[in-house]
C-alpha positions as CSV (number, residue, x, y, z in Angstrom):
1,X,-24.0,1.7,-11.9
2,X,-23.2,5.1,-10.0
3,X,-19.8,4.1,-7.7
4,X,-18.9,6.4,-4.8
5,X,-15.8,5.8,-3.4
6,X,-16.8,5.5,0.2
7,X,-14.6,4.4,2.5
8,X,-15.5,0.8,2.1
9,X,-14.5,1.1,-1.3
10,X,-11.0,2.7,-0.7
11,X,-10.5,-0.4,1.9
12,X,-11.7,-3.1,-1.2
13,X,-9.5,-1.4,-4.0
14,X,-6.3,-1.2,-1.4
15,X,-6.7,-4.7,0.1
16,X,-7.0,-6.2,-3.4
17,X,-4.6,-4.0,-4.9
18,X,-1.8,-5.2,-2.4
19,X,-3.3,-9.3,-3.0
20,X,-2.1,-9.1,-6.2
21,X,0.9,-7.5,-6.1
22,X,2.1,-9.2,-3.3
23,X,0.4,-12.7,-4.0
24,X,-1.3,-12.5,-0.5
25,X,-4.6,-14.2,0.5
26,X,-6.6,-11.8,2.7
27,X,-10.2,-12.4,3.7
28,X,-12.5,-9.0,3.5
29,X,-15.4,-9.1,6.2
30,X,-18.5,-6.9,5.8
31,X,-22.0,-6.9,7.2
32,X,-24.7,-7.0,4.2
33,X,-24.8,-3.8,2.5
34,X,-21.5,-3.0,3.2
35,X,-20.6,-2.7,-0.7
36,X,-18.3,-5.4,-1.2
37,X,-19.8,-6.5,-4.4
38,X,-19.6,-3.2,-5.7
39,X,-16.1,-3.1,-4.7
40,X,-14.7,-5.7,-5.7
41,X,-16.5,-6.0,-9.3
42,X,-15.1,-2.2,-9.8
43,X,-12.0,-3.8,-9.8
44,X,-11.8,-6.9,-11.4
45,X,-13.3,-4.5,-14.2
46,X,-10.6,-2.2,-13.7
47,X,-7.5,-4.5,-13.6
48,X,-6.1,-7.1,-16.0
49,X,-5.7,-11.0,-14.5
50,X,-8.1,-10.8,-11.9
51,X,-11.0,-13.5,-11.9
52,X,-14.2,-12.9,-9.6
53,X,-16.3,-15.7,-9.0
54,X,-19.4,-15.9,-6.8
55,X,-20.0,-18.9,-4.4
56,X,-23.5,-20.2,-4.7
57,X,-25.0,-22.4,-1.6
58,X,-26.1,-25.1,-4.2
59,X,-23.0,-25.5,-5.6
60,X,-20.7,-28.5,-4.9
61,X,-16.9,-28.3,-5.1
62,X,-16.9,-29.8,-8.4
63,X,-19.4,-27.5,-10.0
64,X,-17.5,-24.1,-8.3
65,X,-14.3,-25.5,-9.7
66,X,-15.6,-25.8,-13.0
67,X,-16.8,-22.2,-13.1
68,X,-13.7,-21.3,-11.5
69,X,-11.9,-23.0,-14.8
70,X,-14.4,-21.5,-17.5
71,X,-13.5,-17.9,-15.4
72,X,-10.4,-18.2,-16.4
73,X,-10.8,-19.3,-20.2
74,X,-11.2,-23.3,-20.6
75,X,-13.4,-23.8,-23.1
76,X,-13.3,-27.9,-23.1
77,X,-15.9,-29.9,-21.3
78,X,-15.2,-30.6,-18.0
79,X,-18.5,-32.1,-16.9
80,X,-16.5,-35.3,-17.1
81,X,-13.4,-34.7,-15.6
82,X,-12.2,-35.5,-12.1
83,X,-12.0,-32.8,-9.5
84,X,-8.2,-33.3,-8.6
85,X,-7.6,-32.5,-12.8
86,X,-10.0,-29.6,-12.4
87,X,-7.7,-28.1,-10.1
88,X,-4.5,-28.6,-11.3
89,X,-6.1,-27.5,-15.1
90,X,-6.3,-24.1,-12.6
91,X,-3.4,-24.3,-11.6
92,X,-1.5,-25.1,-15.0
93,X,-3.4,-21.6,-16.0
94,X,-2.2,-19.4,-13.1
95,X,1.3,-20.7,-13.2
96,X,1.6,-19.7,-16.9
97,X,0.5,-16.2,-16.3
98,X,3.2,-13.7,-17.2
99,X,2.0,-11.5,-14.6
100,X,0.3,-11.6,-10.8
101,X,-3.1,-12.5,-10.8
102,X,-6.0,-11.8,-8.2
103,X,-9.0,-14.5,-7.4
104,X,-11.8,-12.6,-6.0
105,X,-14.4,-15.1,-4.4
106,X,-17.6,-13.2,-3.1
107,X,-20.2,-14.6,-1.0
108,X,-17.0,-17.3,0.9
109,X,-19.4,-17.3,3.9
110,X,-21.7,-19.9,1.6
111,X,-18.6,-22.4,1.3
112,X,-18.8,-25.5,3.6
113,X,-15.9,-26.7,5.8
114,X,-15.1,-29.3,3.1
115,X,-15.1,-26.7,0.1
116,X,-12.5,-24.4,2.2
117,X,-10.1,-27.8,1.8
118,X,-9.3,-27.3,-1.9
119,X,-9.1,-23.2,-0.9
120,X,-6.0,-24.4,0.6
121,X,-4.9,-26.5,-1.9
122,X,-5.3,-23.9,-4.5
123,X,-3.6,-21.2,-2.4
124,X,-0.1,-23.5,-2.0
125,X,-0.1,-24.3,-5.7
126,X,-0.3,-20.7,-6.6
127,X,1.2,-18.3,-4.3
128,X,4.0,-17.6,-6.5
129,X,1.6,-16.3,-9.3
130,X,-1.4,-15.2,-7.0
131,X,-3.4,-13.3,-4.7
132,X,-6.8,-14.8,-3.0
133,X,-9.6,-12.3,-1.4
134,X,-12.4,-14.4,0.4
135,X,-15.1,-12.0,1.0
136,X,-18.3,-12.7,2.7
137,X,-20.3,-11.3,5.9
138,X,-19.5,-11.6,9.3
139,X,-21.2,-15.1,10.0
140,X,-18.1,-16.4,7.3
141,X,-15.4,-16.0,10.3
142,X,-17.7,-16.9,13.2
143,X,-17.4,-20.1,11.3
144,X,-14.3,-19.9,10.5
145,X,-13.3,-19.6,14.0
146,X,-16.2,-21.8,15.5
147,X,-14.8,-24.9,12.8
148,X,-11.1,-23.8,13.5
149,X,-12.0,-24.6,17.5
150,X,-13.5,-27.6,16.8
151,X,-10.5,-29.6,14.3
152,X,-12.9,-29.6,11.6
153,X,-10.5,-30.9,8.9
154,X,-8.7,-29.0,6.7
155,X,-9.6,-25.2,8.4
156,X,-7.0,-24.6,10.6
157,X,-4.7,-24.9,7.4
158,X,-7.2,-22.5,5.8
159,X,-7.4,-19.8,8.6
160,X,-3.6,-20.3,8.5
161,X,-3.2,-18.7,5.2
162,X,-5.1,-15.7,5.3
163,X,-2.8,-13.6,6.1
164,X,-6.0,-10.7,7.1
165,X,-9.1,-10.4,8.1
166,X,-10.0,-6.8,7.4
167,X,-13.5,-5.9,8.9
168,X,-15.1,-3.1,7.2
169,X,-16.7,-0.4,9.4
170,X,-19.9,0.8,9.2
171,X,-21.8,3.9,6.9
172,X,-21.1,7.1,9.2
173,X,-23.3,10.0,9.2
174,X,-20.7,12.1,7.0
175,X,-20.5,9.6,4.6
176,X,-24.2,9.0,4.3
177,X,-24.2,13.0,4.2
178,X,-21.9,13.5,1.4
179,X,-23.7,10.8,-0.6
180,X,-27.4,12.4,-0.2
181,X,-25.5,15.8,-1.4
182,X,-24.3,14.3,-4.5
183,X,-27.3,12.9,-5.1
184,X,-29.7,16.2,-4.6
185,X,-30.9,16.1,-1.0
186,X,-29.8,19.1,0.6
187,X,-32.0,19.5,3.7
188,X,-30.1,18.7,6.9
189,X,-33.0,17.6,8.5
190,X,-34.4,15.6,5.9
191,X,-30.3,13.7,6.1
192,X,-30.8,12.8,9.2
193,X,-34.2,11.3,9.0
194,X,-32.4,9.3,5.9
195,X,-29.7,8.3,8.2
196,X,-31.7,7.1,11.6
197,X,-33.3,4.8,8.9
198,X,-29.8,3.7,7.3
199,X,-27.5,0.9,8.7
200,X,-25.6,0.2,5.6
201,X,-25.1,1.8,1.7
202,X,-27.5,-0.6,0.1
203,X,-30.3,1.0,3.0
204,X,-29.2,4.5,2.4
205,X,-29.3,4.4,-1.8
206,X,-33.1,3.4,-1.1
207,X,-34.0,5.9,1.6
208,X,-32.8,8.3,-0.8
209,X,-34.7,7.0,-3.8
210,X,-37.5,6.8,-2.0
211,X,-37.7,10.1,-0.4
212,X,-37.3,11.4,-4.0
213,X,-40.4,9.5,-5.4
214,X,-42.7,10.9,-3.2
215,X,-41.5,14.2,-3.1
216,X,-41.4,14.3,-7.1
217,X,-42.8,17.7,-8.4
């Protein structure tokens, strides 16, 4: 995959540069498009100890735990076991670590008040060892803030411990610019046309793909 370093991706690599070093649990908040993904999978690639996981909506807590385990190397069955020795199994891991380690979950705007519980849990079992990023789109802290209002149990201790919320800004003409440049559209005119189309990277990559297929020689 072709990575520019946009300025979304300078604000991914430094927030989950400084979780990890620090042991800090930040919470990265980006509309769709905004190149999270991209982001954060450069650098769990790049760096040792860091474990990405993706939150699916038809997972339970039990079956996100368990990938969450096999992420970081358990190669037993776990199908079996209870949720509370799940966690602590993930907890035994992270605590033996020699060095910091980094949890990356993507997509935390699919978790459900009740799942956000053991988030907590996790985070004050491991802080000495490591750093959380929750990632997910801007409906993720409406909830967050819309569930923190209402007592829903166990989110104010979550919103609590993210220590951040750092909201990504949007794709600026210059950016979007630079990007159709690299990639072989020069006309100014035709940029903008690309742009007044493009409200995030994802939009833009395809503008510029397809402006290319139809005007192939």
């Amino acid at each position: 995959m072709e990575i520019f370093t946009t300025v979304n991706f300078n604000i991914i690599y430094e927030i989950c540069s400084i979780a990890q070093k620090k042991r800090k649990m930040y919470a990265i908040i980006g509309y769709t498009g905004a190149g999270k993904t991209v982001g954060l999978k450069y650098y769990k690639n790049k760096f040792k100890n860091v474990i990405y996981i993706t939150v699916r909506k038809s997972m339970t807590s039990k079956e996100f735990y368990i990938s969450l385990l096999r992420s970081i190397g358990y190669e037993g069955d776990a199908i079996n076991l209870s949720l509370y020795v799940i966690i602590n199994l993930i907890i035994e891991k992270i605590n033996l670590a020699k060095e910091n380690c980094l949890l990356i979950i993507d997509e935390a705007g699919k978790f459900k008040p009740s799942q956000l519980e053991y988030v907590h849990e996790l985070r004050d079992q491991t802080q000495d060892k490591m750093g959380i990023i929750l990632s997910g789109p801007e409906y993720f802290y409406d909830n967050l803030l819309k569930w923190k209002a209402s007592k829903v149990v166990g989110i104010p201790e979550v919103f609590r411990r993210i220590q951040m919320f750092e909201n990504l800004p949007s794709i600026s003409f210059t950016e979007a610019k630079n990007i159709c440049l690299k990639k072989g559209v020069n006309d100014i005119k035709i940029i903008r046309k690309i742009f007044k189309r493009t409200d995030n990277y994802s939009e833009l990559m395809n503008n510029i793909e397809n402006y290319q297929m139809i005007n192939l020689d």
